[in-house]
C-alpha positions as CSV (number, residue, x, y, z in Angstrom):
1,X,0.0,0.0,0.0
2,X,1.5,3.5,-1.2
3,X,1.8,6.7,1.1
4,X,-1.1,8.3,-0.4
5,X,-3.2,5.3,-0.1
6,X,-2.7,5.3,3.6
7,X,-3.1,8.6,4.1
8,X,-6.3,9.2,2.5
9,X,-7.5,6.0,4.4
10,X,-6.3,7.4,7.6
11,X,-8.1,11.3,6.6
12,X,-10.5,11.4,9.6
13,X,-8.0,11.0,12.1
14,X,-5.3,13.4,10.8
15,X,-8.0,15.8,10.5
16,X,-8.3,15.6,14.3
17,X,-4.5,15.7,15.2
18,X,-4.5,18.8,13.4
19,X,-7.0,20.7,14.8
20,X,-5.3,19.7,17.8
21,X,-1.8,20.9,16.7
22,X,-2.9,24.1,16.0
23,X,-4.6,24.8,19.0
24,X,-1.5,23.9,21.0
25,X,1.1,26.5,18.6
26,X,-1.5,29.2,19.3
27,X,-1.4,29.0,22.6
28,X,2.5,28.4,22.7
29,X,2.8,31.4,19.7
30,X,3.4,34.3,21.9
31,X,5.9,32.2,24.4
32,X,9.4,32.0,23.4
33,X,9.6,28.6,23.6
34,X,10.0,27.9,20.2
35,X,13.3,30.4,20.2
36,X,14.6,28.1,22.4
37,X,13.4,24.6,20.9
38,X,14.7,25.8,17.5
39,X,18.2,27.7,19.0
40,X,19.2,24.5,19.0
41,X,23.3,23.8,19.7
42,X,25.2,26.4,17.7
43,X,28.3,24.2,17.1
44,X,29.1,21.2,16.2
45,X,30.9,20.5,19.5
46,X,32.7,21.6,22.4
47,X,36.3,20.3,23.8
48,X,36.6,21.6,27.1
49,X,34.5,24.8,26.1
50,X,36.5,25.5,22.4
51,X,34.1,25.3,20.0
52,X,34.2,22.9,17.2
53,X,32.5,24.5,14.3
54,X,30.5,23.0,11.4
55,X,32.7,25.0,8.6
56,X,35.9,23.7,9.6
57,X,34.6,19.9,10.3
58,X,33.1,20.4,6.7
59,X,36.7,21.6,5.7
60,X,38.0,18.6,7.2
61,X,35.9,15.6,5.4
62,X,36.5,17.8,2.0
63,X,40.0,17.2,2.2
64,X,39.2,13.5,3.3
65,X,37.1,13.0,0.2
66,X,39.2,14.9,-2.1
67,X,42.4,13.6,-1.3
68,X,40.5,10.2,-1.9
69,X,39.3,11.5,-5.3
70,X,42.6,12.1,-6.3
71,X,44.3,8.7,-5.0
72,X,41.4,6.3,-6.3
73,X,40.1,8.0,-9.0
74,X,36.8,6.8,-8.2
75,X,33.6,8.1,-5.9
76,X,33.5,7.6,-2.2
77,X,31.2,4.8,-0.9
78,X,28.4,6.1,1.7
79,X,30.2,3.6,4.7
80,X,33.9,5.5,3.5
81,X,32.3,8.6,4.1
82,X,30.9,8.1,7.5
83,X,34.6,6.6,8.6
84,X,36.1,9.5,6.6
85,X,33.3,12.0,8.9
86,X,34.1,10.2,12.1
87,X,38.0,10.3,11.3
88,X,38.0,14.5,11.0
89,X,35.7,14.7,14.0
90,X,38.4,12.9,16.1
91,X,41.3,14.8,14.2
92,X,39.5,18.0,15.4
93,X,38.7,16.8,19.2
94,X,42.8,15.8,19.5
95,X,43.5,19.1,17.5
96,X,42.0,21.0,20.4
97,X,43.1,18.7,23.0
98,X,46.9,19.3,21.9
99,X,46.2,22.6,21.9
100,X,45.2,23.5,24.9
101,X,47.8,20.9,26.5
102,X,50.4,23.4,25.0
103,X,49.2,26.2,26.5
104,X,48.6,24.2,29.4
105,X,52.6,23.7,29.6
106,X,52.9,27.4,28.3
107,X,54.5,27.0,25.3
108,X,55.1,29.7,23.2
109,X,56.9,30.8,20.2
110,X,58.8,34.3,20.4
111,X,58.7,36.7,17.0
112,X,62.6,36.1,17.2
113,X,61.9,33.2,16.5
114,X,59.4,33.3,13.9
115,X,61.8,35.7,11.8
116,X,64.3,33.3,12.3
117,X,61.9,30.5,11.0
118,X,61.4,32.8,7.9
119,X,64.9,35.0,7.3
120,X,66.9,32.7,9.0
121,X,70.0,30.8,8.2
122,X,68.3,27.5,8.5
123,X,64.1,28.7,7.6
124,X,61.1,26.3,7.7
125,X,60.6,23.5,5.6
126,X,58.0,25.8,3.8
127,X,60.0,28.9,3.3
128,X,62.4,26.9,2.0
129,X,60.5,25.2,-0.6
130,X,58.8,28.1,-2.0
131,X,62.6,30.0,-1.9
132,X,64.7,27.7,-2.6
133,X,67.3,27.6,-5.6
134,X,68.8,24.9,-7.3
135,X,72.6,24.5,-5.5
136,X,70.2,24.3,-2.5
137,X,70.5,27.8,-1.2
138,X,67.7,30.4,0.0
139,X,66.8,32.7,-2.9
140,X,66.8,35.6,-0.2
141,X,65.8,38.4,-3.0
142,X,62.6,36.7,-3.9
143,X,62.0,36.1,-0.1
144,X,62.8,39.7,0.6
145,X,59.9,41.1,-2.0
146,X,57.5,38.4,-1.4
147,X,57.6,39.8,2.2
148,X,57.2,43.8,1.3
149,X,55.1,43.3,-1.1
150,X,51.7,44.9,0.0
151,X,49.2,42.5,-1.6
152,X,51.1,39.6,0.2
153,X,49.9,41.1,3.6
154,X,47.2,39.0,4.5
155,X,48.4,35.8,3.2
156,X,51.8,36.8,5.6
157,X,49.5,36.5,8.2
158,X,48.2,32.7,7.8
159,X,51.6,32.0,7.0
160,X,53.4,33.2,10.3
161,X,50.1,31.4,12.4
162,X,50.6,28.4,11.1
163,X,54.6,28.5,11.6
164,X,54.1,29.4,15.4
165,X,51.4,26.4,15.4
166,X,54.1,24.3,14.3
167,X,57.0,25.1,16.2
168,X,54.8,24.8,19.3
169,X,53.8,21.3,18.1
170,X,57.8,20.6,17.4
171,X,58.4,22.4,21.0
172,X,55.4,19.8,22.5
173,X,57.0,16.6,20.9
174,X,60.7,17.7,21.7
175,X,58.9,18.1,25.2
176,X,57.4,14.7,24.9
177,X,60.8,13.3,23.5
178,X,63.0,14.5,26.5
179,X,61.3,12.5,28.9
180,X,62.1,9.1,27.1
181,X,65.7,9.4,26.2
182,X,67.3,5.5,26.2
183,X,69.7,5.1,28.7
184,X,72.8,3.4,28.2
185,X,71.8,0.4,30.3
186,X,68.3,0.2,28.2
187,X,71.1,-0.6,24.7
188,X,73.1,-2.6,27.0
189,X,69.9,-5.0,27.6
190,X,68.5,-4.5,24.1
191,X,71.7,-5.5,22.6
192,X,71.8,-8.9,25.1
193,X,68.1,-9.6,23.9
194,X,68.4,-9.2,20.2
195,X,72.3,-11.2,19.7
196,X,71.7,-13.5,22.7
197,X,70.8,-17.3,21.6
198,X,70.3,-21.1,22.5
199,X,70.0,-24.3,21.6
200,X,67.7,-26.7,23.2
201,X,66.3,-29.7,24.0
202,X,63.0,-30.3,25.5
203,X,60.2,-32.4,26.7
204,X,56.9,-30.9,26.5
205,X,53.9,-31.5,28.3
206,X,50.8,-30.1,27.2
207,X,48.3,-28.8,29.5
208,X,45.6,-30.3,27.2
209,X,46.4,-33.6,27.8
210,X,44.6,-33.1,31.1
211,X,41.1,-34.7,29.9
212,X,38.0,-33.2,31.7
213,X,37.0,-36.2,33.0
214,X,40.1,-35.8,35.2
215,X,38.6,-31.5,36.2
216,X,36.3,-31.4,38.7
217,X,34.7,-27.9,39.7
218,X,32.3,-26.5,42.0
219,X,30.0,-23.5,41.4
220,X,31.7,-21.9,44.5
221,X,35.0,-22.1,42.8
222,X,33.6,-20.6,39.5
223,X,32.1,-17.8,41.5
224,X,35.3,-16.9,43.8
225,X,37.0,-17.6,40.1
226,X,34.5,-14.9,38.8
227,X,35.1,-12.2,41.5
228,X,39.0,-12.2,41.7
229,X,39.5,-11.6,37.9
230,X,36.3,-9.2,37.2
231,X,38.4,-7.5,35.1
232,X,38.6,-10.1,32.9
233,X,35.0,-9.6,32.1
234,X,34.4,-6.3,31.3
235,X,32.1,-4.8,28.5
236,X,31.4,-1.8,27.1
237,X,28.5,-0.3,25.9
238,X,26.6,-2.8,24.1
239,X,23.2,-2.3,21.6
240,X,20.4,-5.2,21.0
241,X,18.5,-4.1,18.0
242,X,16.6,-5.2,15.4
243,X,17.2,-4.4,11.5
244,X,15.2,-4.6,7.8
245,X,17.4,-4.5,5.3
246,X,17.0,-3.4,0.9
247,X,19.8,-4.6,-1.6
248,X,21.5,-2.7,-3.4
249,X,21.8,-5.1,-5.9
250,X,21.9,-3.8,-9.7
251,X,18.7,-4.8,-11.8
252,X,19.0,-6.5,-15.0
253,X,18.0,-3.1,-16.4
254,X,21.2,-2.0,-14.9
255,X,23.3,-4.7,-16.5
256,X,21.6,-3.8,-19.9
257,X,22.5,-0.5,-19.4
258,X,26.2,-0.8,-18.9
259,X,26.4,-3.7,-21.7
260,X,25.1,-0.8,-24.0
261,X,27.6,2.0,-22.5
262,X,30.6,-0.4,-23.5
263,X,29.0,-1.5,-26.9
264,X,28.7,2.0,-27.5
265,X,32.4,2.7,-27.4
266,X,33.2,-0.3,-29.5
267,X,33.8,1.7,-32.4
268,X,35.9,4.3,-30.6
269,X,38.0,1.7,-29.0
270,X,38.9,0.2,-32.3
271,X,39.8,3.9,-33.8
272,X,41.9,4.5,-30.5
273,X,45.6,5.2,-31.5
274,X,46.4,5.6,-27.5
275,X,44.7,2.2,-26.2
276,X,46.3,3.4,-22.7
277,X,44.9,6.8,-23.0
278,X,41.6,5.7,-23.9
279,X,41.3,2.5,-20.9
280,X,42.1,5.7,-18.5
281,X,40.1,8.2,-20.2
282,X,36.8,6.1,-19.7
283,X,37.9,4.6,-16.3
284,X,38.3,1.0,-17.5
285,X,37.9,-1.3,-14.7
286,X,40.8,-3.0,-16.1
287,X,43.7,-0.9,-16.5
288,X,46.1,-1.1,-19.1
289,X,49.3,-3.3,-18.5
290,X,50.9,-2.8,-22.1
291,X,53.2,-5.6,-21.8
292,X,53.3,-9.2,-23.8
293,X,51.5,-12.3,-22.6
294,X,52.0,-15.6,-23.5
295,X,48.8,-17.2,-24.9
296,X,49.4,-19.6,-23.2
297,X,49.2,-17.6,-20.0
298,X,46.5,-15.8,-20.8
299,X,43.2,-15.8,-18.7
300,X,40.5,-18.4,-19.9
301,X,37.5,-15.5,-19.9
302,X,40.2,-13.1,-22.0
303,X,40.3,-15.9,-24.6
304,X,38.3,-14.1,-27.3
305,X,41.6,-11.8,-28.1
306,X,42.9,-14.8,-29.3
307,X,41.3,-15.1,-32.5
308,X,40.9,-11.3,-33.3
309,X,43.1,-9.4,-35.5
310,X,45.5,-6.5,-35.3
311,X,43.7,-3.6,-33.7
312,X,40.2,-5.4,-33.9
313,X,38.1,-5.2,-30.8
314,X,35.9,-8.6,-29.9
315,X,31.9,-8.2,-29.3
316,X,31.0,-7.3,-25.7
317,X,31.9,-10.4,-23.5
318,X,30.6,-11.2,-19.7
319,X,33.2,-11.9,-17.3
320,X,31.7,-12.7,-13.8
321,X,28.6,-10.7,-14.6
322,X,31.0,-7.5,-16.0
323,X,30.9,-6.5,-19.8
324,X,34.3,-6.6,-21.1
325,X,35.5,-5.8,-24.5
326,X,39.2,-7.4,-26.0
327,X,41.5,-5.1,-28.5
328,X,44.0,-7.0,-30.1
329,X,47.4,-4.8,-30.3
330,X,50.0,-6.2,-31.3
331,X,51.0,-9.6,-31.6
332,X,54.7,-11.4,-31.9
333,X,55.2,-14.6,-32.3
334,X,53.5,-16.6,-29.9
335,X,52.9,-13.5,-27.5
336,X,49.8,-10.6,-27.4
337,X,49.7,-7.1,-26.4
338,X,46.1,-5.9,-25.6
339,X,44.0,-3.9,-24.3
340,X,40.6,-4.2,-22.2
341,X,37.5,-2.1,-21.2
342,X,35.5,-3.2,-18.7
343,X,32.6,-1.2,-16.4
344,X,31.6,-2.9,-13.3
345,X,27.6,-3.6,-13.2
346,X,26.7,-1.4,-10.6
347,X,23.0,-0.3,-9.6
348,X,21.8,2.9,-11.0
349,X,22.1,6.3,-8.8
350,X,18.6,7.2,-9.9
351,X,16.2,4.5,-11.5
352,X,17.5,1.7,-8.5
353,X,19.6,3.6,-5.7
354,X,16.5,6.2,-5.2
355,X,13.8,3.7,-5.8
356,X,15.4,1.3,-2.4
357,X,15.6,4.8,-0.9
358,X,11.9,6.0,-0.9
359,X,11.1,2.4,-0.1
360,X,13.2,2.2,3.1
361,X,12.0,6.0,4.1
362,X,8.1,4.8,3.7
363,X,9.0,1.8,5.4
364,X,10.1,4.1,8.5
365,X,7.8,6.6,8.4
366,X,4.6,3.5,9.1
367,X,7.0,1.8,11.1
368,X,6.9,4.7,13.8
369,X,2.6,4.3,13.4
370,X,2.3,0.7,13.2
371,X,5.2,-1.2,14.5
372,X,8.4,-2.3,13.3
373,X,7.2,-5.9,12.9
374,X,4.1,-5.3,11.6
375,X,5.0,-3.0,9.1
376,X,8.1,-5.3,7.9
377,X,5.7,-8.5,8.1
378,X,3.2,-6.7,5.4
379,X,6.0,-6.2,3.2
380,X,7.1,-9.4,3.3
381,X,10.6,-7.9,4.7
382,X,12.8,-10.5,7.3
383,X,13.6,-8.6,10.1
384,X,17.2,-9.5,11.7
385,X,18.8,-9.3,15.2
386,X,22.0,-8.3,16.0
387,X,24.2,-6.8,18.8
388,X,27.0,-3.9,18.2
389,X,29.6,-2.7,20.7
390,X,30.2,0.8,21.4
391,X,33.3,1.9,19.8
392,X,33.7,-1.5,17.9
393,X,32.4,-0.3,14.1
394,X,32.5,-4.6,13.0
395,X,28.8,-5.6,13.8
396,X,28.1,-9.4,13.2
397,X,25.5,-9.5,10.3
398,X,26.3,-6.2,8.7
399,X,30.2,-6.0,8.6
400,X,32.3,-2.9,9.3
401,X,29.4,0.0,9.7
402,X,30.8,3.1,11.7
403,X,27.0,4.9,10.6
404,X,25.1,2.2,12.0
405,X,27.2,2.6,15.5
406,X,26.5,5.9,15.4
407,X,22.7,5.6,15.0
408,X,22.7,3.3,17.9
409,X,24.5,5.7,20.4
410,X,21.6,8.7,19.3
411,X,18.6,5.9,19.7
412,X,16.8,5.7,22.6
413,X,15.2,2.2,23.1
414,X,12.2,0.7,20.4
415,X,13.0,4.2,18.5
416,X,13.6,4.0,15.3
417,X,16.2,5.2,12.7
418,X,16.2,7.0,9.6
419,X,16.9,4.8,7.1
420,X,20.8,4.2,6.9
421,X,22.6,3.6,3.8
422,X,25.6,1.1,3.4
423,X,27.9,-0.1,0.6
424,X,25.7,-2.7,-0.3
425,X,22.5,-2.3,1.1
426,X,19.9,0.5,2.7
427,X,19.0,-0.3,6.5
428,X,16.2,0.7,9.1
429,X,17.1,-0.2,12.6
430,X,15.3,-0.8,15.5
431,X,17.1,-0.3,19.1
432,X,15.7,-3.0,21.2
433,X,18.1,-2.8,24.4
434,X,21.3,-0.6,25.7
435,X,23.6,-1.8,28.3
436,X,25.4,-0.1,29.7
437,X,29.2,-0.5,30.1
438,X,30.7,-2.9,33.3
439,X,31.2,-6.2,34.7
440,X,29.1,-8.9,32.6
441,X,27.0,-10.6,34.8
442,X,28.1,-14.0,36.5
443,X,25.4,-15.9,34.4
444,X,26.4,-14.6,31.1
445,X,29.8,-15.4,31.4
446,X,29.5,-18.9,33.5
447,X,31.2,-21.2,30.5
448,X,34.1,-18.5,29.9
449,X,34.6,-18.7,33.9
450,X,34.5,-22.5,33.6
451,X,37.4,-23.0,30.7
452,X,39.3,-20.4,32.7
453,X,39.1,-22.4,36.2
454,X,39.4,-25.7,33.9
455,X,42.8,-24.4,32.6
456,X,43.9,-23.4,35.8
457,X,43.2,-26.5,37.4
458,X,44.8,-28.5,34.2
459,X,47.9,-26.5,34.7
460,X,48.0,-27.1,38.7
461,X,47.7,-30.9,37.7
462,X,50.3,-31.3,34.8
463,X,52.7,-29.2,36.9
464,X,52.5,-31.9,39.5
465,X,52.5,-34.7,37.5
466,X,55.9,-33.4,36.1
467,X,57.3,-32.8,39.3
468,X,56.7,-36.4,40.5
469,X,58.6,-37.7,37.3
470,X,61.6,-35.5,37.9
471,X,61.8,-37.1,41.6
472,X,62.5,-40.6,40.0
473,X,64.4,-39.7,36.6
474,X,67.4,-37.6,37.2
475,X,68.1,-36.8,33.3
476,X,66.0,-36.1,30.1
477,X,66.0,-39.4,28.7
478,X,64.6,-40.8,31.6
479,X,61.5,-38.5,31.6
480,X,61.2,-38.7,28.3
481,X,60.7,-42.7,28.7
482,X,58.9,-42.5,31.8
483,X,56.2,-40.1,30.1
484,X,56.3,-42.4,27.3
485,X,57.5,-38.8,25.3
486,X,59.9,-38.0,22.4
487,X,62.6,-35.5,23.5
488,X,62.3,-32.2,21.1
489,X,65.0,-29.8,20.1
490,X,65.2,-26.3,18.9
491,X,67.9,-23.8,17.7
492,X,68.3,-20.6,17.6
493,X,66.1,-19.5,20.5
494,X,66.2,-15.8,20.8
495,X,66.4,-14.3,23.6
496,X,64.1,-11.2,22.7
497,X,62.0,-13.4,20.9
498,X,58.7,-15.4,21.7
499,X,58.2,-18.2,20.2
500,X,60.1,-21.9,20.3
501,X,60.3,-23.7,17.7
502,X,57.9,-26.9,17.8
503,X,55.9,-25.4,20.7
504,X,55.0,-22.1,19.8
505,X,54.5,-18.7,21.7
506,X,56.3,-19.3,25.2
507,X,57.8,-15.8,26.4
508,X,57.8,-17.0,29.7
509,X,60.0,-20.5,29.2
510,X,62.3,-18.1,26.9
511,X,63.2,-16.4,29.9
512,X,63.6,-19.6,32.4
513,X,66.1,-20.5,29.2
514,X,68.9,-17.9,29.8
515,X,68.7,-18.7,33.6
516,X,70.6,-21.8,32.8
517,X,73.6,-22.4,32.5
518,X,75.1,-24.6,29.3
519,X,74.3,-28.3,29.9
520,X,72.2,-27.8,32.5
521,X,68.7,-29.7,33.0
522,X,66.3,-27.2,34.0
523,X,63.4,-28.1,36.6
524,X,59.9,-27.9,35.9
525,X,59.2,-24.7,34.2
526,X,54.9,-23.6,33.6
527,X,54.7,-22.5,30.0
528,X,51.8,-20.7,29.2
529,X,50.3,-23.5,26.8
530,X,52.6,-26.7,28.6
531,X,54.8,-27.8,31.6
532,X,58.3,-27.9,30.2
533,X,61.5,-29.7,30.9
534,X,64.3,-28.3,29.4
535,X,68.4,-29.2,28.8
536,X,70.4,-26.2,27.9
537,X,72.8,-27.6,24.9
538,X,74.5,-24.3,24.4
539,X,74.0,-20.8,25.1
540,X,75.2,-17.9,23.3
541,X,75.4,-14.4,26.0
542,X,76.2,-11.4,23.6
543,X,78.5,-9.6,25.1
544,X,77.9,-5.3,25.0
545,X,81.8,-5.0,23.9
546,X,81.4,-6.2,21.0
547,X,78.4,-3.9,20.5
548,X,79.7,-0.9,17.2
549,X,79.2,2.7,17.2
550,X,76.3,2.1,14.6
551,X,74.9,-0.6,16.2
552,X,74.5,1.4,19.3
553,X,73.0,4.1,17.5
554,X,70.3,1.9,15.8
555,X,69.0,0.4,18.4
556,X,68.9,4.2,20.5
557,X,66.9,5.1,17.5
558,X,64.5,2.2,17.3
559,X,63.9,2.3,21.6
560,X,63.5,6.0,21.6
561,X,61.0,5.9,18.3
562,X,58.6,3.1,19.8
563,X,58.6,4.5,23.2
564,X,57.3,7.9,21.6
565,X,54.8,5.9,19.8
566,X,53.9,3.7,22.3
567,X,53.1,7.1,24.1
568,X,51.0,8.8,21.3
569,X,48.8,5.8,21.0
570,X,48.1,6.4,24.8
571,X,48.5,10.2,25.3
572,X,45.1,11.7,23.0
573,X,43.1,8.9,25.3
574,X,44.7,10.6,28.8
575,X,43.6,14.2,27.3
576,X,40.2,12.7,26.4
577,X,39.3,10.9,30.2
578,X,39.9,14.1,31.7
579,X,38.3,16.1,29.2
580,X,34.7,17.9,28.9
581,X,33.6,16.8,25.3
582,X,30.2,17.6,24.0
583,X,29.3,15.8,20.4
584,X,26.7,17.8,19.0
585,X,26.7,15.9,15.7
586,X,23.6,13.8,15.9
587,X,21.7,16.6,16.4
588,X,23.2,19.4,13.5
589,X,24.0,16.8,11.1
590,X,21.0,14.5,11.1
């Protein structure tokens, strides 16, 4: 049933609410409630009180989408866009964040040293790439008029702000920097843990082999389990809803239409005397290689070049449900050059794209009357279930969808969303349930619990078992027959690595390795997948002397560079827990 249908069924009743409506705005008319109501927020955000405003976020996701433009050469899809909208909101949140951290630390840039940044003997990186000559020196004429020239006043201006900008960010980093110089004793180490090896030999003893017939736990031990490791069991924000869902899959109009676009260039194809210019001039889905292939080699579906001649172009071929056309362009020997244009079947903008999109908007607009079940049931539409995370974007059903995890967060529960599009599909949603960040509840989280307390208990056992066999059997051999086990061996154990060979990811045996001394039988060391016993055949300590002046300097280099990024990753979060941020987005932006 159409919108019109409905509505002239439903006449009477709107009628009624209308009469009503009016009644209540002329009784609210000469209140200034509505100057309130439609004020609204006047920003797009607020970071500790700086404004975020809608021009420069708008700024932001232009340069996202052109820079995109210009890279792909193709459109943005509407799930890109919404990461590419979420990404400049959170480049414009740390933006301010950094900010106000440097003045914070009062950082400041003097107009000594902005005139040394410009006239200087060593200028900015931007000075010197608009003023530099060729042997590499500062064209300090050209600089010289460029700065007294009148018309250049304003643009001097935006210059200079953005060179104190970045010397205060330099300043903050150098800032940053200083506190996590490597100390002489940090290379010392890192050189030990990078040159420092062993070779092995082992008998491993899986704490899997612990059957659960052998486990027995109690529901007090679960819930003791449960309450010492809460953290373990944490969750954030989590939203139940409910989803209907439109395809965007292309009609067989669609197809038709493309097959006709390529047949349509058939002729021009042939004519083309720059088959590489042409493929790029109509955006080929195939680009052009321009080398020799064997035919041999070639592709099954590119078959039809085969038989074509010198510059002739084959009839319009489908290739996974793509038209493709083949231009021969040279042959030699046994060995063709040639040339393809192909347009991916895609659904039309207009006659399909709108169409889904005025049927998921009229599905909304009578889901809000009649229900969200109802109205999907009369349409014959399957309505899904699914659960997304708060700052998770990957929700089981629907893939990677940042906009649908944004609709969630504005939803209050059984409201309904606009209709969303995706890359493949259009979607209305239906939030069901919102829970709120914090321990899972013992219930939910009982069989986790249980293969914890399990493991625990598997390791307890195997580590005893082992014990027992090293009372009786004094050397490796002897365990090994005892336990009825094959003696292992690895080389090349690193001491700054993590796995061993044969027995995987062990970081914790590693280091219970370069306790030992050569030929020694170790005791019974817990692994964190096995109880090992281990026989140190030869160990190789590098020693620091031997360490070069390069060496040295590399691995100063590489410890300072991942401490500062370990910090970065860490130190927008810091300014962001003890910040005031307001998102105003859901509300100018809808």
């Amino acid at each position: 049933m159409g919108v019109m249908e409905k509505m002239r069924n439903s006449t009477a009743s709107i009628l009624w609410i209308l009469i009503f409506s009016f009644g209540v705005l002329w009784v609210l008319a000469d209140t200034q409630v509505f100057d309130a109501v439609g004020a609204g927020p006047r920003n797009l955000g607020t970071v500790n009180g700086d404004e975020i405003s809608l021009e420069e976020y708008n700024q932001r996701v232009s340069f996202y989408t052109d820079q995109f433009a210009q890279q792909s050469g193709r459109s943005m899809s509407p799930e890109m866009r919404a990461m590419y909208e979420n990404q400049a909101w959170e480049d414009l949140v740390a933006a301010r964040l950094i900010e106000q951290k440097i003045n914070e630390l009062g950082i400041t840039v003097t107009d000594r040293e902005l005139m040394d940044m410009v006239t200087g003997d060593n200028p900015a990186p931007f000075i010197r790439q608009q003023f530099q000559q060729e042997d590499g020196t500062i064209d300090r004429i050209a600089l010289r008029a460029a700065i007294e020239a009148p018309e250049n006043s304003e643009i001097w201006i935006m210059i200079e702000q953005q060179l104190r900008e970045n010397r205060r960010q330099e300043k903050l980093n150098n800032f940053i920097s200083s506190g996590m110089k490597v100390s002489s004793l940090d290379i010392r180490n890192e050189y030990i843990r990078s040159n420092s090896f062993a070779d092995i030999e082992f008998v491993r003893f899986p704490f899997s082999d612990i059957s659960n017939d052998e486990i027995v736990v109690t529901d007090d031990e679960l819930r003791q389990f449960y309450r010492n490791n809460s953290s373990r069991y944490q969750r954030s924000e989590t939203y139940r809803f409910r989803f209907v869902s439109w395809d965007k899959t292309p009609t067989a109009e669609d197809t038709t239409n493309t097959v006709r676009e390529i047949e349509d260039l058939r002729t021009a194809f042939a004519e083309s005397t720059n088959d590489s210019l042409f493929v790029l001039r109509y955006q080929s889905a195939v680009p052009f290689r321009g080398s020799y292939v064997a035919v041999e080699d070639l592709r099954e579906e590119y078959a039809p070049v085969i038989d074509l001649d010198i510059g002739e172009v084959s009839d319009v071929v489908m290739v996974n449900g793509d038209p493709h056309v083949f231009k021969k362009v040279d042959q030699r020997g046994n060995e063709i050059k040639f040339a393809v244009l192909s347009y991916n079947v895609e659904a039309d903008p207009i006659g399909t794209i709108d169409r889904l999109a005025e049927a998921a908007e009229e599905f909304q607009f009578y889901a809000n009357a009649d229900g969200f079940e109802e109205e999907a049931a009369q349409r014959g539409l399957e309505v899904r279930q699914a659960t997304a995370t708060k700052d998770n974007p990957f929700i089981p059903g629907l893939g990677a969808s940042q906009q649908t995890l944004q609709a969630l967060e504005g939803l209050r529960a059984n409201r309904i969303s606009d209709p969303i599009e995706l890359d493949n599909q259009f979607i209305v949603v239906q939030l069901l349930e919102r829970t709120p960040e914090g321990t899972r509840p013992f219930e939910e989280v009982r069989s986790q619990v249980e293969n914890a307390v399990r493991t625990e208990k598997r390791k307890a056992q195997m580590t005893g078992r082992v014990r027992e066999l090293l009372q009786s059997n004094s050397d490796l051999e002897a365990i090994a027959a005892a336990a009825e086990r094959e003696i292992q061996s690895a080389e090349g154990v690193r001491m700054g690595g993590s796995t061993i060979p044969g027995a995987g990811r062990e970081l914790r045996v590693i280091g219970a390795i370069f306790e030992m001394e050569e030929g020694q039988t170790s005791g019974v060391i817990e692994g964190d997948n096995a109880v090992f016993v281990i026989r140190a055949i030869g160990i190789d300590r590098a020693d620091p002397m031997n360490m070069s002046s390069a060496e040295r300097t590399e691995i100063r280099n590489r410890l300072e560079q991942e401490r500062f990024m370990a910090f970065n990753q860490v130190f927008i979060e810091r300014l962001k827990e003890g910040a005031s941020i307001r998102d105003n987005r859901s509300q100018i932006l809808r």
